[in-house]
Each structure stands twice: as C-alpha cells, then as structure tokens.
PDB file of N, CA, C and O in Angstrom, chain B, residues numbered from 101:
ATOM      1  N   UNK B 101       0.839  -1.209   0.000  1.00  0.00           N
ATOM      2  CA  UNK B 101       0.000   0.000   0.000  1.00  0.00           C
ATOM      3  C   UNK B 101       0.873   1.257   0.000  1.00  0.00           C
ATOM      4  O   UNK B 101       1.992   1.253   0.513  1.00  0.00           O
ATOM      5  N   UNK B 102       0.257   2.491  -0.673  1.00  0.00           N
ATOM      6  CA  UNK B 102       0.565   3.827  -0.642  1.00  0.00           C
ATOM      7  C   UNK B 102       0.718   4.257   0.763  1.00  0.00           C
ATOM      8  O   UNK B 102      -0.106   3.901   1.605  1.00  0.00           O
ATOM      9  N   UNK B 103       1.636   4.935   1.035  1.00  0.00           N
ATOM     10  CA  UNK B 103       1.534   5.887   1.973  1.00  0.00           C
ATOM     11  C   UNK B 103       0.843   6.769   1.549  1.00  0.00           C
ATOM     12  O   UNK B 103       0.861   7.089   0.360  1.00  0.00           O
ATOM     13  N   UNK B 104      -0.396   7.711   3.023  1.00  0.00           N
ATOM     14  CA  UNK B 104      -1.291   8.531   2.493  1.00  0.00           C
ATOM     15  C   UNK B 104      -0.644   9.960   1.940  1.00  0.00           C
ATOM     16  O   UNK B 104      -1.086  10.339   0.855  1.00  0.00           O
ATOM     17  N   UNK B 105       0.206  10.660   2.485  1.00  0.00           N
ATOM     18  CA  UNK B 105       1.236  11.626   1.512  1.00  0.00           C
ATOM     19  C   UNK B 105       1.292  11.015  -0.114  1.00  0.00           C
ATOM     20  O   UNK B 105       0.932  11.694  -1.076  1.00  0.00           O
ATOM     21  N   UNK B 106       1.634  10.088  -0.186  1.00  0.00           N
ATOM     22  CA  UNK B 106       2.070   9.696  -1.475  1.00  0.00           C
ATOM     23  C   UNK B 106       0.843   9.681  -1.887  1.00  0.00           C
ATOM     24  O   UNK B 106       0.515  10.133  -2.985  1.00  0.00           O
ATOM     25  N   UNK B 107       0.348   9.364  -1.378  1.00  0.00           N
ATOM     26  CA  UNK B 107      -1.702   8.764  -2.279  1.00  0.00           C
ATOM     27  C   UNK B 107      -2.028  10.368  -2.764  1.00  0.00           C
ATOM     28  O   UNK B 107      -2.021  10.667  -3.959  1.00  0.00           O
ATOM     29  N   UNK B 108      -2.252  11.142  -1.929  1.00  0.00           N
ATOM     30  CA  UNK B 108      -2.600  12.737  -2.069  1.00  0.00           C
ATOM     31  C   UNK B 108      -1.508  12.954  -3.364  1.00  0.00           C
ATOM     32  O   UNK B 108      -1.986  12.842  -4.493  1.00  0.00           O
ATOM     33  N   UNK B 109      -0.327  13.203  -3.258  1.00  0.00           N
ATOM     34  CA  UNK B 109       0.259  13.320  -4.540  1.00  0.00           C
ATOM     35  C   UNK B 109      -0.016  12.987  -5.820  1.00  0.00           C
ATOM     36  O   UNK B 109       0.438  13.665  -6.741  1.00  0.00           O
ATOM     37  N   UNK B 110      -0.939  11.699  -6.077  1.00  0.00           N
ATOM     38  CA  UNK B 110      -0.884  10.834  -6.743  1.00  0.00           C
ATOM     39  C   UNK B 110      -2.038  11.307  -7.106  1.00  0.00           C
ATOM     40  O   UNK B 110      -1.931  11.529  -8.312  1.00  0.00           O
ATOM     41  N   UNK B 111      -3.295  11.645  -6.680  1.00  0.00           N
ATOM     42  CA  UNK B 111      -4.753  12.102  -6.411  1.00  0.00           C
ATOM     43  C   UNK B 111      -4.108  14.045  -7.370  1.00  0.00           C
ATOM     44  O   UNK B 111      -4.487  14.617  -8.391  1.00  0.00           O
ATOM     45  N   UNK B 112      -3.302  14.301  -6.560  1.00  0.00           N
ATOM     46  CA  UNK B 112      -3.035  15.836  -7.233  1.00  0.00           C
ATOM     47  C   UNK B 112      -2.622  15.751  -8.761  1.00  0.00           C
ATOM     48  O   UNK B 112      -3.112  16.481  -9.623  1.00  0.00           O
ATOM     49  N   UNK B 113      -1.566  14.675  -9.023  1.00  0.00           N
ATOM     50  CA  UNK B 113      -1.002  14.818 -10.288  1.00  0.00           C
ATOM     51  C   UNK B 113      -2.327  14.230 -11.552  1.00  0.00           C
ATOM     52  O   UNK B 113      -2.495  14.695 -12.679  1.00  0.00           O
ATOM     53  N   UNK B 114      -2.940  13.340 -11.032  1.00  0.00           N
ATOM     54  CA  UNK B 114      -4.450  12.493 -11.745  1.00  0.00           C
ATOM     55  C   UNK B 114      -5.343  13.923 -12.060  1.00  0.00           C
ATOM     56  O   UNK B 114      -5.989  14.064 -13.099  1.00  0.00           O
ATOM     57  N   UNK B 115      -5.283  14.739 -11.210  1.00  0.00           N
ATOM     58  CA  UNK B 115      -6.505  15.875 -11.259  1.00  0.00           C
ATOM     59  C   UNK B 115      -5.658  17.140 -12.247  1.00  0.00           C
ATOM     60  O   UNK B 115      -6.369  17.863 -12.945  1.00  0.00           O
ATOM     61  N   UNK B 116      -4.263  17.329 -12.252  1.00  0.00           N
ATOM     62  CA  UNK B 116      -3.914  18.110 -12.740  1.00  0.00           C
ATOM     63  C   UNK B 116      -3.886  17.609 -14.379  1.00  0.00           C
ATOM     64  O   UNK B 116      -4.388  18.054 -15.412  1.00  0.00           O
ATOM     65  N   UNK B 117      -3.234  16.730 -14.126  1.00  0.00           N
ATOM     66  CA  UNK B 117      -3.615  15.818 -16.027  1.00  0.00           C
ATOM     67  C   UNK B 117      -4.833  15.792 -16.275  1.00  0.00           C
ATOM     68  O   UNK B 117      -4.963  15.508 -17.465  1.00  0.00           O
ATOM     69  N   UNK B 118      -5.960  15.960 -15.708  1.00  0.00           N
ATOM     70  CA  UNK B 118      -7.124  15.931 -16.448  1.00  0.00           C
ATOM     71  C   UNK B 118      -7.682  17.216 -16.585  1.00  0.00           C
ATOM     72  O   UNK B 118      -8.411  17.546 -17.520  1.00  0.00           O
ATOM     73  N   UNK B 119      -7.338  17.946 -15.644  1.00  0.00           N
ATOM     74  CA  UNK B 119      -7.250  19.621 -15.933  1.00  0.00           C
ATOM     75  C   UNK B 119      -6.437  20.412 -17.225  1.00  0.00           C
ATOM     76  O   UNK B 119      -6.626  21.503 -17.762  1.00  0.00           O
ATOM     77  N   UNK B 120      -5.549  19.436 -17.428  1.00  0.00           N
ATOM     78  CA  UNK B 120      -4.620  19.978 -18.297  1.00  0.00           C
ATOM     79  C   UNK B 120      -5.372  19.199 -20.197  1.00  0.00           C
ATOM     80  O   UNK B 120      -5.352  19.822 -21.259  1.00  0.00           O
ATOM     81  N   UNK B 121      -5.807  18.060 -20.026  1.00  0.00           N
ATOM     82  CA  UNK B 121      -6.069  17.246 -20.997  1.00  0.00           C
ATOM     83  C   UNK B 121      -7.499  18.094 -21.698  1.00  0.00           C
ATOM     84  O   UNK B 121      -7.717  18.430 -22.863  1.00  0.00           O
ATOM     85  N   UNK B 122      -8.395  18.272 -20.339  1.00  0.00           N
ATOM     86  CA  UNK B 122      -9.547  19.433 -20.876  1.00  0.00           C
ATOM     87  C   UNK B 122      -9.401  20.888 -21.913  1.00  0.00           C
ATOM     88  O   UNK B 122     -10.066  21.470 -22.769  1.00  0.00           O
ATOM     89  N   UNK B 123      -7.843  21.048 -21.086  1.00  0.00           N
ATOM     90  CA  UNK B 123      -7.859  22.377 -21.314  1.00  0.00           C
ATOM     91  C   UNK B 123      -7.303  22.643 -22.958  1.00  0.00           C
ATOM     92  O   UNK B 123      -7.576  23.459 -23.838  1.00  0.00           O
ATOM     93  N   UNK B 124      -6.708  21.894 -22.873  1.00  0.00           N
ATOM     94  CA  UNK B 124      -6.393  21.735 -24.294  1.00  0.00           C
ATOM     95  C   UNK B 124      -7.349  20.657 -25.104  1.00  0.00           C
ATOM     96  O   UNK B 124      -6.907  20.338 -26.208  1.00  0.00           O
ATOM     97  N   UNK B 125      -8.214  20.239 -24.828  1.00  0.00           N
ATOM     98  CA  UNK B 125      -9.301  19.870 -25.739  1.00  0.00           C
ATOM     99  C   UNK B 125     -10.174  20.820 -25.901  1.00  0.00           C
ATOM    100  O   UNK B 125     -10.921  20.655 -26.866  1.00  0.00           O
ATOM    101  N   UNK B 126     -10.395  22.140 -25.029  1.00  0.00           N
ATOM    102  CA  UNK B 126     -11.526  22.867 -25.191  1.00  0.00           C
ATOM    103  C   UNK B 126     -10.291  24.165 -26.169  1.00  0.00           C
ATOM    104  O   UNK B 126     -10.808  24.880 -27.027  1.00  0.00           O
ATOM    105  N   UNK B 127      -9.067  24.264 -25.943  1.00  0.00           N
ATOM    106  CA  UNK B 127      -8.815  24.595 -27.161  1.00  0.00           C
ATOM    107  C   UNK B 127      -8.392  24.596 -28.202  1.00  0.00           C
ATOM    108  O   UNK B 127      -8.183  25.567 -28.929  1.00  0.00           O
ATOM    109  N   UNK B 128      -8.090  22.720 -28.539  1.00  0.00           N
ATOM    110  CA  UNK B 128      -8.172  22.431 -29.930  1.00  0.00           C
ATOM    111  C   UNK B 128      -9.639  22.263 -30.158  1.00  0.00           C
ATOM    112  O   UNK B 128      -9.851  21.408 -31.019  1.00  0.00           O
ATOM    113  N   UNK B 129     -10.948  22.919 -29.556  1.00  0.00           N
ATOM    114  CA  UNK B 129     -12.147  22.797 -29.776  1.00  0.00           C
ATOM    115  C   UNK B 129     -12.045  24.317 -30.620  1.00  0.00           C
ATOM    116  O   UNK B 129     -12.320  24.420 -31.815  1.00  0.00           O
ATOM    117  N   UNK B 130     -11.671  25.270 -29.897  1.00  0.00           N
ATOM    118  CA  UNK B 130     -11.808  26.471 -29.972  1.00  0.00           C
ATOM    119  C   UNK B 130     -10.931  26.778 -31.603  1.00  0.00           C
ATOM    120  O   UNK B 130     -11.503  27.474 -32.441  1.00  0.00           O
ATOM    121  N   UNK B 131      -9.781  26.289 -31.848  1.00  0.00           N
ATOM    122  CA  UNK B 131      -9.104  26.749 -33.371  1.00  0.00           C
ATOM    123  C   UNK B 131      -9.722  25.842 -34.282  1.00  0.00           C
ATOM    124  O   UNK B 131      -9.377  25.904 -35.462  1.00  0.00           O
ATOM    125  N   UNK B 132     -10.528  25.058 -33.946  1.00  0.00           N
ATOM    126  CA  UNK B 132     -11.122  23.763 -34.881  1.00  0.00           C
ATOM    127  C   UNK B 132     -11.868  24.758 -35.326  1.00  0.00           C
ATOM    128  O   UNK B 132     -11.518  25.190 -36.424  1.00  0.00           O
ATOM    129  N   UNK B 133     -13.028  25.399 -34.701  1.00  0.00           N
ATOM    130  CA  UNK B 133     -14.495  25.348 -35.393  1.00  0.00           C
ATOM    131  C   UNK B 133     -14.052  26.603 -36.169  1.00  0.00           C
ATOM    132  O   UNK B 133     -14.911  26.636 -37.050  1.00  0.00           O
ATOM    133  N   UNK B 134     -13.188  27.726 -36.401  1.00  0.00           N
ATOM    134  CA  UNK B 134     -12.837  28.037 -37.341  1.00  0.00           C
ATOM    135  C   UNK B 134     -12.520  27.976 -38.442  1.00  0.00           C
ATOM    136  O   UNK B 134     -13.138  28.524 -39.354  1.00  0.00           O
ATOM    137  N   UNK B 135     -11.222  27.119 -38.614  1.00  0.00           N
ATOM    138  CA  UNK B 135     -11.163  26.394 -39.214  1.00  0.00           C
ATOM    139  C   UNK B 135     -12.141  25.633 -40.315  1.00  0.00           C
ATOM    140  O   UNK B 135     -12.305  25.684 -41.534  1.00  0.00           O
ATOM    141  N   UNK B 136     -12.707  24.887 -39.180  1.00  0.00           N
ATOM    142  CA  UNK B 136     -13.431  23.993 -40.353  1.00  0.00           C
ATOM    143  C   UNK B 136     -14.591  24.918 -40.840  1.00  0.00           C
ATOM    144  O   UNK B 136     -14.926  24.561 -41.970  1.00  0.00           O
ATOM    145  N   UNK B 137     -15.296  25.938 -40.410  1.00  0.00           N
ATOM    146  CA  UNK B 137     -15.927  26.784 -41.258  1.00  0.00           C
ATOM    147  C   UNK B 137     -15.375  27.561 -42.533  1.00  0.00           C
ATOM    148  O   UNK B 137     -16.020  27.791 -43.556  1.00  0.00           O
ATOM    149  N   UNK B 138     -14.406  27.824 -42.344  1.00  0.00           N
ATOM    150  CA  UNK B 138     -13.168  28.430 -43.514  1.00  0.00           C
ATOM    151  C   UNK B 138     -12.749  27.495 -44.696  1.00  0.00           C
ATOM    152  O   UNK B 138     -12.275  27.743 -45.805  1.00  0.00           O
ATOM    153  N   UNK B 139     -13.074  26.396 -44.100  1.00  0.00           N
ATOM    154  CA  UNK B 139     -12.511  25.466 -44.843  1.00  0.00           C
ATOM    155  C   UNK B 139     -14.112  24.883 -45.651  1.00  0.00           C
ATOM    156  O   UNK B 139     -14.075  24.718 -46.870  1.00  0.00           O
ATOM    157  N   UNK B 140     -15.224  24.650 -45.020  1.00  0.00           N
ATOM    158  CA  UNK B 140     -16.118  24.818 -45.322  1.00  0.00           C
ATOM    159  C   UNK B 140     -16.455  25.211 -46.704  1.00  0.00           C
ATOM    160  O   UNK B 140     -16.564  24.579 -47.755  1.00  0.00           O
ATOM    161  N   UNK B 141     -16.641  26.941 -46.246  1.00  0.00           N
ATOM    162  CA  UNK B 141     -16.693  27.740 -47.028  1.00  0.00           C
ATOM    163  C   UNK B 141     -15.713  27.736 -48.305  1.00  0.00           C
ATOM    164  O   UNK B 141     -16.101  27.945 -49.455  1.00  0.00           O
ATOM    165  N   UNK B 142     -14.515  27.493 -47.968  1.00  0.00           N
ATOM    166  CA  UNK B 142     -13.571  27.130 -49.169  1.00  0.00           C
ATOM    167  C   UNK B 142     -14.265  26.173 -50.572  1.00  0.00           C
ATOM    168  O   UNK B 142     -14.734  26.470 -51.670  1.00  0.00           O
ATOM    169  N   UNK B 143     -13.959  24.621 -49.646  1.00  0.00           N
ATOM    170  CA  UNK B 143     -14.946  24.259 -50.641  1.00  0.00           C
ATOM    171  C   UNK B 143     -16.554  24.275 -51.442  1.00  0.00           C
ATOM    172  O   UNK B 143     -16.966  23.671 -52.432  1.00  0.00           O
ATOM    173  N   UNK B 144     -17.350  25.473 -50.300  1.00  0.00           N
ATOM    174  CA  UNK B 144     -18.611  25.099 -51.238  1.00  0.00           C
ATOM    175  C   UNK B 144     -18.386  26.285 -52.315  1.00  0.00           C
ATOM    176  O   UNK B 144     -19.407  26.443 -52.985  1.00  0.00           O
ATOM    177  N   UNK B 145     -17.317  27.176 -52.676  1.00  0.00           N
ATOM    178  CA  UNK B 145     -17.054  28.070 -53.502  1.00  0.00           C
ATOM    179  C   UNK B 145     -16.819  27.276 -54.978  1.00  0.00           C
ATOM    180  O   UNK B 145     -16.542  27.922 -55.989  1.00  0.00           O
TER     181      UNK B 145
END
C-alpha cells in the first residue's frame, strides 16, 4: 500500500492531467471550429 502523503500526490497529479487534458481539448475545440468553417466555405465556392 501507498503511503497517504504519497496517495494525495498521486490524487493531485491524476486531477492536474485531467485539468490539463480538458484544457487543451476545449482549445483544440476552440481553433477547430474556425477552421473547419473556412474550410467549409472554401470548398462550397
């Protein structure tokens, strides 16, 4: 078993990677939908 120090660490780094994994999905969300409207628009020209 974990020591509980170590467990909390372990609990911090799990929450920060998924903080971090969001954050950059909400902004490869954010340069996407540009994009693909531009691009969109490209081709229905």
């Amino acid at each position: 078993m974990l020591s509980p120090p170590l467990l909390k660490v372990q609990k911090l780094k799990l929450y920060f990677n998924y903080m971090h994994a969001s954050s950059v999905l909400q902004y490869f969300q954010f340069l996407f939908i540009p994009f693909y409207t531009v691009f969109s628009l490209f081709l229905s020209c």
